[in-house]
C-alpha positions in Angstrom: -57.9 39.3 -24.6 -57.5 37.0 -28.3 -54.6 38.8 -28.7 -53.2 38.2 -25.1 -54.0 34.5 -25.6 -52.1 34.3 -28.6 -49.2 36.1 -27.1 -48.5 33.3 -24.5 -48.1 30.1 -26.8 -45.9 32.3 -29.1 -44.0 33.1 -25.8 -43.6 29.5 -24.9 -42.7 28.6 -28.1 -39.8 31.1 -28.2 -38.4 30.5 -24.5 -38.3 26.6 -25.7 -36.4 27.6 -29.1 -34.2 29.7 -27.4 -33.2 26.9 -24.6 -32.7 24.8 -27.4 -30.0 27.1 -29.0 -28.3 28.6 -26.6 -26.3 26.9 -24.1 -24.4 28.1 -21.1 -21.3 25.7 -20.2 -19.6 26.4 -16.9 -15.7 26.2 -16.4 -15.7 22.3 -15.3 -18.0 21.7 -18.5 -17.3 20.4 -22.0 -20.0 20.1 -24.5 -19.6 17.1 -27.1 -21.9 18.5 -30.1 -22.9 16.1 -32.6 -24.3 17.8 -36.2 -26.2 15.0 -37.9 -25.1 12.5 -35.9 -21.4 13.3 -36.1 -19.3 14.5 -33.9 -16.3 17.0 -34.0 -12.7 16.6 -33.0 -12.9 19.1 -29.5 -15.3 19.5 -27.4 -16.8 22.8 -26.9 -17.0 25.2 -24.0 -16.8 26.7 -21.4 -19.1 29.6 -21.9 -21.9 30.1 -24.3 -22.6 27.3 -26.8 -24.8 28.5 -29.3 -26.6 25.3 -31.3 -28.6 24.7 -34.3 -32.2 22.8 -33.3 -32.8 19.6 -34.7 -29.3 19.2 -36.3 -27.2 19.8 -33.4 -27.3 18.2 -29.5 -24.5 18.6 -27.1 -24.0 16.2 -24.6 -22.4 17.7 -21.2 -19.5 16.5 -19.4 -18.0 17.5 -16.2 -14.2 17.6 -16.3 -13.8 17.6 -12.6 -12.3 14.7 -10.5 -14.7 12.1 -10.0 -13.9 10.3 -6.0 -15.5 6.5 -6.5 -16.3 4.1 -3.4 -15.4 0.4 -4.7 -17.6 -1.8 -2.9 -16.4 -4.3 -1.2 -14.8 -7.5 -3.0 -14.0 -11.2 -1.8 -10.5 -11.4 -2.9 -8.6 -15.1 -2.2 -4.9 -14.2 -1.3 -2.0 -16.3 -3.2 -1.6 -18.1 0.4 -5.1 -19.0 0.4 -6.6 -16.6 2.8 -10.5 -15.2 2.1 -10.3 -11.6 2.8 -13.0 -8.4 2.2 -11.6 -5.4 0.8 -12.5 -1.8 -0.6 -10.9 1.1 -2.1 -11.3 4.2 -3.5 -10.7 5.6 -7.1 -10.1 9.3 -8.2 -10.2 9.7 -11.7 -11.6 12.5 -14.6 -12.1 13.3 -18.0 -9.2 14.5 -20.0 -10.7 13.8 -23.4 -14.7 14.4 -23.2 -15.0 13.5 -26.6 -14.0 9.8 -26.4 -15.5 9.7 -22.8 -18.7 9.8 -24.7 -17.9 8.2 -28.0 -15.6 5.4 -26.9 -17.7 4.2 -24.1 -21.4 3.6 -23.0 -21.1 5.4 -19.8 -17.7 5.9 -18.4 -18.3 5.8 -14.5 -20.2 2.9 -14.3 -17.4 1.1 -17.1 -14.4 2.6 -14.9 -16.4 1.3 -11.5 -16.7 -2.2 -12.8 -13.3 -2.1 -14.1 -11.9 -1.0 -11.0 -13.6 -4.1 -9.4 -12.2 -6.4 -11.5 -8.8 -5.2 -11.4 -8.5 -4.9 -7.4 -9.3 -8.5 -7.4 -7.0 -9.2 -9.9 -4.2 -7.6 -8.5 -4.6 -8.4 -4.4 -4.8 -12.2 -5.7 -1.4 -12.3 -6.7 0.0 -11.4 -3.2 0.1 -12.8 0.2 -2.1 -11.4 3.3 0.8 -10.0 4.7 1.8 -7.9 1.5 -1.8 -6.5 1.7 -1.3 -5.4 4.9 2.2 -4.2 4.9 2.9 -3.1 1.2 -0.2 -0.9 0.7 1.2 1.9 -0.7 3.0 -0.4 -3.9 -0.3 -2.4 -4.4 -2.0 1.2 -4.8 0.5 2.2 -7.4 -0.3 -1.1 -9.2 -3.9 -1.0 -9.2 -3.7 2.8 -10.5 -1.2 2.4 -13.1 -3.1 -0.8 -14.6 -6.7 1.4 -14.4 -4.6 4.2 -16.0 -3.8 2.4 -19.2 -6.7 0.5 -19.8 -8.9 3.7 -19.7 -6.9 5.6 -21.5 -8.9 4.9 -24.4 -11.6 6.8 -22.9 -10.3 9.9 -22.5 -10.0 9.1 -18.7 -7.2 9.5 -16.1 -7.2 8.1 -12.8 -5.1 9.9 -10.6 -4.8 7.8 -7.5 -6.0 4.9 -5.8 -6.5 3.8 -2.2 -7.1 0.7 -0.8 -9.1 1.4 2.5 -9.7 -2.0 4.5 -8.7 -5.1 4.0 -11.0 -6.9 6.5 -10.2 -10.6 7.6 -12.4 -13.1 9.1 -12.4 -13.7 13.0 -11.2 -17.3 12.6 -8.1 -16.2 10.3 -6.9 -13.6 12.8 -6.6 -16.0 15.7 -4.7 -18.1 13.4 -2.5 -15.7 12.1 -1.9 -14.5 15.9 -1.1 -18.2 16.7 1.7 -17.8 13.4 2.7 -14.6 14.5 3.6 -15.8 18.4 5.3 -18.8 16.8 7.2 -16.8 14.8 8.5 -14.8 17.5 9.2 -18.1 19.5 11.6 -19.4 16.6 13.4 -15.6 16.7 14.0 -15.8 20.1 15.0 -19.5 20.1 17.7 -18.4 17.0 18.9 -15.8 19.2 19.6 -17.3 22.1 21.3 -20.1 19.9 23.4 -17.5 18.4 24.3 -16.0 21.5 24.9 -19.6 22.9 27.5 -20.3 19.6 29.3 -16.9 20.0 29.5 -17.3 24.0 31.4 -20.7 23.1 33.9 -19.6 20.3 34.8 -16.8 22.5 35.8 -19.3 25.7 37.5 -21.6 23.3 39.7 -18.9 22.1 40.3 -17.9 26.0 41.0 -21.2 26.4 44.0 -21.6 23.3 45.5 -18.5 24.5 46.0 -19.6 28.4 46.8 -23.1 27.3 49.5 -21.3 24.7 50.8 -18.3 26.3 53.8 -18.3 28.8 52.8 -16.8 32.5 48.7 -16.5 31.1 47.3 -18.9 33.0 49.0 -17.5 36.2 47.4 -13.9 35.2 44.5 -15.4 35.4 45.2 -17.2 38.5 46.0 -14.2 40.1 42.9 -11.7 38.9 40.9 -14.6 40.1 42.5 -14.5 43.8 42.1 -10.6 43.8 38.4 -10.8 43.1 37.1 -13.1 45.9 39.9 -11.1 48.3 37.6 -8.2 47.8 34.7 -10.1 50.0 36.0 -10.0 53.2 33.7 -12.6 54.3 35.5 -15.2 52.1 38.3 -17.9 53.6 40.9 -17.7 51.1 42.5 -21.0 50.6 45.7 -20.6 48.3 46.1 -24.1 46.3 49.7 -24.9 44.7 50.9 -27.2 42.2 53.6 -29.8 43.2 55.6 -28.5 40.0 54.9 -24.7 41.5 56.2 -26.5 45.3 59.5 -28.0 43.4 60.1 -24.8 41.7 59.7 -23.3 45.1 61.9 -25.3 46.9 65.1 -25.3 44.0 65.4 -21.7 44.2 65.4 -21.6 48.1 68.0 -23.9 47.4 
């Protein structure tokens, strides 16, 4: 039995050595090992890592893409309009060594960046641009995160903007802008209908008051549409210069 008992904290003691030095990374894993405090240029892994106690620790970090909810910011449009809006971030490691020298901790630094940025960016541009120019405002906000994390050893792959909410008392007054709108279209239409209509009967009317036998084309295509209603009295009106020519040749 003594020599049972003295078996089991010799046991222990070796199971806790040997999860000290050997370490099992799987294929999304780096390990960043620092030896006295230093660390090397690569990170190691995947696979088995074996470490020295006391002077080595490994830190792990997972290389695979990392999908972050930005909460929801107040963002002030450039035309002044208070609007709620969220997006989502996908990003991951490329360099785990600088992800963990270079930076605290690099989700909650990437979040807060992200934060700052969408506001940044969604302030420079109108309501409308938010709601019609997503997909450019995405590749903005992604290509800005991309450079300044860079120096992290982090990539962010994409970016989506997911609502852009607007208060009740904003959307009846951008309806009221949007029916006006349409109003002024219809009203420049009509006007420009109006203008061509007018040019068009003015040049009718230079090439009747110009042309030799036009006006009596006219007359006649006139008189050969009402003759098609039968129900019509037909009532044939003559010049007195069409009566003298009239009479002269009977003559």
């Amino acid at each position: 039995m003594g020599g049972i008992g003295f078996l089991i904290p010799l046991a222990v003691a070796f199971f806790g050595l040997a999860t000290a030095i050997i370490k099992v990374l799987r294929e999304y894993e780096r390990g960043v090992i620092f030896t006295l405090g230093r660390v090397g240029r690569k990170a190691a892994g995947p696979g088995l890592i074996l470490l020295v106690p006391v002077v080595q620790q490994m830190r792990k970090v997972d290389m695979r893409t990392l999908v972050h909810d930005v909460p929801t910011q107040d963002v002030i449009s450039q035309d002044n309009v208070s609007v709620k809006v969220n997006a989502v971030i996908y990003y991951r490691v490329v360099d785990a060594v600088r992800a963990v020298v270079q930076v605290e901790n690099f989700m909650a630094a990437t979040s807060q960046l992200a934060q700052t940025t969408l506001r940044s960016v969604l302030g420079k541009h109108d309501l409308d641009e938010m709601l019609q120019e997503r997909d450019k405002l995405n590749k903005d906000i992604q290509e800005i995160l991309d450079n300044q994390t860079e120096a992290w050893g982090i990539k962010v792959s994409n970016v989506e903007i997911k609502h852009v909410d607007v208060d009740p008392s904003m959307i009846r007054a951008i309806a009221k802008q949007a029916e006006a709108e349409r109003e002024r279209r219809a009203k420049v239409i009509l006007a420009e209908g109006e203008q061509q209509a007018a040019t068009k009967l003015s040049e009718a009317a230079n090439i009747l008051a110009t042309e030799n036998g036009a006006m009596e084309l006219r007359y006649l295509n006139a008189l050969q549409e009402i003759a098609g209603d039968r129900t019509n009295t037909i009532v044939f009106p003559f010049s007195m210069e069409q009566i003298s020519k009239a009479v002269r040749s009977d003559g």
